[in-house]
C-alpha positions in Angstrom: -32.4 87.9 -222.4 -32.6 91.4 -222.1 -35.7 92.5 -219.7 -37.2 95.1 -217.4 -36.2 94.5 -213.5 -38.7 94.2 -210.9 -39.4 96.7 -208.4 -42.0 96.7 -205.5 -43.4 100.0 -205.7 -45.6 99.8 -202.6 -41.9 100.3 -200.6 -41.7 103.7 -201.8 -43.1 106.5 -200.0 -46.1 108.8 -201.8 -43.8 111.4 -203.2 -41.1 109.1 -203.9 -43.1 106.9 -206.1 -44.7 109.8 -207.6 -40.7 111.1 -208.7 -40.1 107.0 -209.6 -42.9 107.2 -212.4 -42.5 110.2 -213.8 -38.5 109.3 -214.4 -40.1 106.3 -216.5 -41.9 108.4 -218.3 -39.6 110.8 -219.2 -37.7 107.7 -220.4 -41.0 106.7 -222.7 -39.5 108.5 -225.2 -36.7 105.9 -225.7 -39.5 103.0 -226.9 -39.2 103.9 -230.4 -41.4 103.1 -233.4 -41.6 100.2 -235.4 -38.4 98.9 -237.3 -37.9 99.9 -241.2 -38.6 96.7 -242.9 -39.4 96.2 -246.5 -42.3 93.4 -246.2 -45.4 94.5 -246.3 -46.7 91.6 -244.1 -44.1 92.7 -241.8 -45.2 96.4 -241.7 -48.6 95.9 -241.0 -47.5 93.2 -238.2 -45.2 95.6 -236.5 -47.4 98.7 -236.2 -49.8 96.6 -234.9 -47.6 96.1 -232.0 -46.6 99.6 -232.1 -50.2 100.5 -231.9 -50.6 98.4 -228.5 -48.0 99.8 -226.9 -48.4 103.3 -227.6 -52.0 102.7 -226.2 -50.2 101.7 -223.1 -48.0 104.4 -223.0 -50.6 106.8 -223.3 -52.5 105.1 -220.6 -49.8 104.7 -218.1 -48.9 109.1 -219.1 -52.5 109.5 -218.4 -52.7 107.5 -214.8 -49.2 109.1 -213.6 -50.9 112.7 -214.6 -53.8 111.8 -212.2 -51.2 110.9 -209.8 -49.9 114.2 -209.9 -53.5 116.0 -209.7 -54.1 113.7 -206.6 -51.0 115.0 -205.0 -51.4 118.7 -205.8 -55.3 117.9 -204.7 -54.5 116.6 -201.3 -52.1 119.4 -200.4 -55.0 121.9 -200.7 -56.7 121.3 -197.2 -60.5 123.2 -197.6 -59.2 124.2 -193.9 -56.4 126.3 -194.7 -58.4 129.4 -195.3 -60.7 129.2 -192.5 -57.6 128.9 -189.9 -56.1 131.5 -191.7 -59.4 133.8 -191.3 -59.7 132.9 -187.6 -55.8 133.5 -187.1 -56.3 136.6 -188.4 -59.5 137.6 -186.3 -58.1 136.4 -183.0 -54.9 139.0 -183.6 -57.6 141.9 -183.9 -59.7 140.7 -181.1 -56.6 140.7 -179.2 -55.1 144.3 -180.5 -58.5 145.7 -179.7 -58.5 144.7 -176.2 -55.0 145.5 -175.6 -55.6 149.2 -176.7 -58.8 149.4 -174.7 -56.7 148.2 -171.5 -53.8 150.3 -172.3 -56.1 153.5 -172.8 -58.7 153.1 -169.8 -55.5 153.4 -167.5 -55.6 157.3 -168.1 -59.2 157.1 -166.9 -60.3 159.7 -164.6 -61.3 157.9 -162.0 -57.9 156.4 -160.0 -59.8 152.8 -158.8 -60.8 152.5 -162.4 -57.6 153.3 -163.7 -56.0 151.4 -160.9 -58.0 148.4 -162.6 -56.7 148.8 -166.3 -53.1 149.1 -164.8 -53.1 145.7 -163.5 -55.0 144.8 -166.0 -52.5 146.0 -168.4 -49.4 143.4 -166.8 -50.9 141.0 -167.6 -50.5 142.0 -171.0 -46.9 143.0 -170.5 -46.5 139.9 -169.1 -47.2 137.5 -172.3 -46.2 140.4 -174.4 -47.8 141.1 -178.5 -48.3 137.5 -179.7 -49.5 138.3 -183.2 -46.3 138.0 -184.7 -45.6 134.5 -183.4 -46.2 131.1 -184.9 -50.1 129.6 -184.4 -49.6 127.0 -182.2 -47.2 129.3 -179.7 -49.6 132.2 -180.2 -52.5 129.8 -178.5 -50.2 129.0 -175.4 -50.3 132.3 -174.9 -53.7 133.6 -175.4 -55.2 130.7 -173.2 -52.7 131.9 -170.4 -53.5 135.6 -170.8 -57.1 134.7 -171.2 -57.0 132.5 -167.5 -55.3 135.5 -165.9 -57.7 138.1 -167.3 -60.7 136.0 -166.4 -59.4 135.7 -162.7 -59.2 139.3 -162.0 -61.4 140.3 -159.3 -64.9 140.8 -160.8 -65.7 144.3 -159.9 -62.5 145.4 -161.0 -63.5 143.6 -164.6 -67.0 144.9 -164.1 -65.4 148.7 -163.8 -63.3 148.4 -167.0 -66.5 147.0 -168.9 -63.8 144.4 -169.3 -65.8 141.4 -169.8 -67.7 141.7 -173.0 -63.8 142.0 -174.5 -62.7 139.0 -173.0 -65.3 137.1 -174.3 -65.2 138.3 -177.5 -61.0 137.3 -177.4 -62.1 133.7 -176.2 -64.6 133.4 -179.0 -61.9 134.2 -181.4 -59.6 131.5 -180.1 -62.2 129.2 -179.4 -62.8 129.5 -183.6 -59.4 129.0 -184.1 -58.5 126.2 -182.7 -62.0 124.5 -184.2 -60.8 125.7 -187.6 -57.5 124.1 -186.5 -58.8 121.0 -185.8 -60.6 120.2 -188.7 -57.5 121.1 -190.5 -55.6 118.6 -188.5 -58.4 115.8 -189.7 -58.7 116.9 -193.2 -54.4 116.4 -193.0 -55.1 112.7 -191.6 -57.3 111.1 -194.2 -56.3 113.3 -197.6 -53.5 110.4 -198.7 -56.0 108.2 -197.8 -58.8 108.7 -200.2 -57.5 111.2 -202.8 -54.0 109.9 -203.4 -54.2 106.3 -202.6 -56.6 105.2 -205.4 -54.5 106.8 -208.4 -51.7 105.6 -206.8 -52.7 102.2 -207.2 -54.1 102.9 -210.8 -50.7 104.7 -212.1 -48.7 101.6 -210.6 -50.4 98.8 -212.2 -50.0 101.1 -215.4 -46.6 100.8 -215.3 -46.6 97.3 -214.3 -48.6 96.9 -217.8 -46.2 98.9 -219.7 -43.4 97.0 -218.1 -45.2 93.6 -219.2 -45.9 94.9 -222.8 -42.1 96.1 -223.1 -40.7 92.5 -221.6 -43.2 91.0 -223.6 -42.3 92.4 -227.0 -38.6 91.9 -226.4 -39.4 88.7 -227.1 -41.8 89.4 -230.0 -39.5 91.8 -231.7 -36.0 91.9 -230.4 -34.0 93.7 -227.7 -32.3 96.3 -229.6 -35.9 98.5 -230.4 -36.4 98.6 -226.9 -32.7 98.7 -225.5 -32.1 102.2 -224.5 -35.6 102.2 -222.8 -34.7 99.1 -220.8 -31.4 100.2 -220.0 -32.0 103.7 -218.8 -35.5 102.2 -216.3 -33.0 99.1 -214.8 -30.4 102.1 -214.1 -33.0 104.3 -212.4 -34.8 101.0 -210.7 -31.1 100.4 -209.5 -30.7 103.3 -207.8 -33.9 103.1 -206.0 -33.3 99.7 -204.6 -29.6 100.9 -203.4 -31.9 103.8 -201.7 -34.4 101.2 -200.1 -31.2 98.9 -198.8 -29.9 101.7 -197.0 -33.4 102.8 -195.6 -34.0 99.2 -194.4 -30.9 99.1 -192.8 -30.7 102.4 -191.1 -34.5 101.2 -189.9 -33.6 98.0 -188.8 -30.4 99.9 -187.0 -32.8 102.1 -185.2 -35.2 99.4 -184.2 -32.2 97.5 -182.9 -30.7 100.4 -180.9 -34.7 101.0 -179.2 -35.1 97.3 -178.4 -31.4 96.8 -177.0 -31.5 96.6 -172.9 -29.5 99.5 -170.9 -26.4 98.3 -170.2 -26.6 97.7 -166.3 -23.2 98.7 -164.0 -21.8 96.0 -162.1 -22.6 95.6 -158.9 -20.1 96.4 -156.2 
């Protein structure tokens, strides 16, 4: 008898089970209505059936659409702007300082310009890091931010340097908070926001598969035929895609487990 394969959806990955589902229900379309038939007893039978599993359908469209929210949801981290805001601020704390450094070594006093010189390599060491990405752009200010802080104090003290290294560090120091509560907001999003309609949009379509098996019995394989035949194609190919996966795993695992070969001993 015709039927639906099974398919253990909690093997697939997030996004991958999100593309599986939304293939069935482009395929939806395929579970037609009920058959012409000239009893009435018949009709009224029949689109009773119909009824049921168009509720399903519509249930299981519903629970992969909150699926889809979910997803789109969870790849909005509330962090994003504040790291970008802090980014942003630490580049003009850092422009600021460097143009103060650069023009206090025309000062008129030589020790003081003496001071903003050396000052200065160490800016010409690191070079402009507000073009480069975040996490390289933090290497780089915490080194230039150590050097600057070990400069001798009176030479700091005659450049009125300080108050602009502190404000630099401040800037940082808000960036890397912002980045860290990015970095936990990234750690538990699939775990609230995307697990639960997960779970609801696959025991949906373990429903609608049910109803479908079910009524192939009820009413005949040949209403229901393309619909079957088009999910067992698509269910196919995603179990030839998990058989390689668990292979090339179990490869890996093999290949980290496996003992270095040790040479012979003379």
């Amino acid at each position: 008898m015709k039927k639906i394969q099974t398919i253990n959806l909690k093997q697939l990955r997030v996004e991958e089970c999100f593309g599986f589902l939304k293939q069935v229900e482009t395929e939806t379309v395929n579970l037609s209505s009920q058959e012409e038939t000239d009893s009435p007893s018949e009709i009224s039978l029949l689109a009773n059936v119909d009824s049921v599993l168009q509720a399903n359908i519509s249930a299981f469209k519903a629970a992969v659409d909150a699926f889809d929210i979910a997803l789109k949801a969870s790849s909005i981290n509330p962090a994003s702007a504040e790291v970008a805001a802090t980014d942003t601020a630490r580049d003009d704390s850092w422009r600021k300082i460097n143009n103060y450094v650069k023009a206090m070594c025309g000062y008129p006093d030589d020790d003081v310009a003496a001071s903003a010189i050396e000052a200065r390599a160490l800016f010409e060491k690191y070079g402009d890091p507000t073009s480069l990405a975040q996490t390289e752009k933090s290497g780089i200010l915490h080194n230039l931010l150590q050097d600057l802080e070990g400069l001798d104090s009176a030479k700091r003290e005659a450049l009125t340097l300080d108050p602009w290294i502190s404000n630099l560090r401040k800037k940082e120091e808000a960036y890397l908070a912002a980045s860290n509560w990015r970095t936990e907001a990234n750690s538990t999003r699939q775990v609230g926001i995307v697990k639960d309609s997960r779970v609801a949009a696959e025991v949906s379509y373990r429903t609608l598969v049910d109803t479908v098996n079910a009524y192939v019995v009820f009413n005949g394989a040949e209403t229901y035929a393309t619909f079957i035949n088009h999910l067992n194609a698509i269910i196919d190919r995603q179990k030839a895609i998990l058989k390689v996966r668990a292979t090339n795993n179990s490869k890996r695992k093999d290949n980290e487990e496996k003992p270095e070969e040790q040479e012979p001993a003379e």
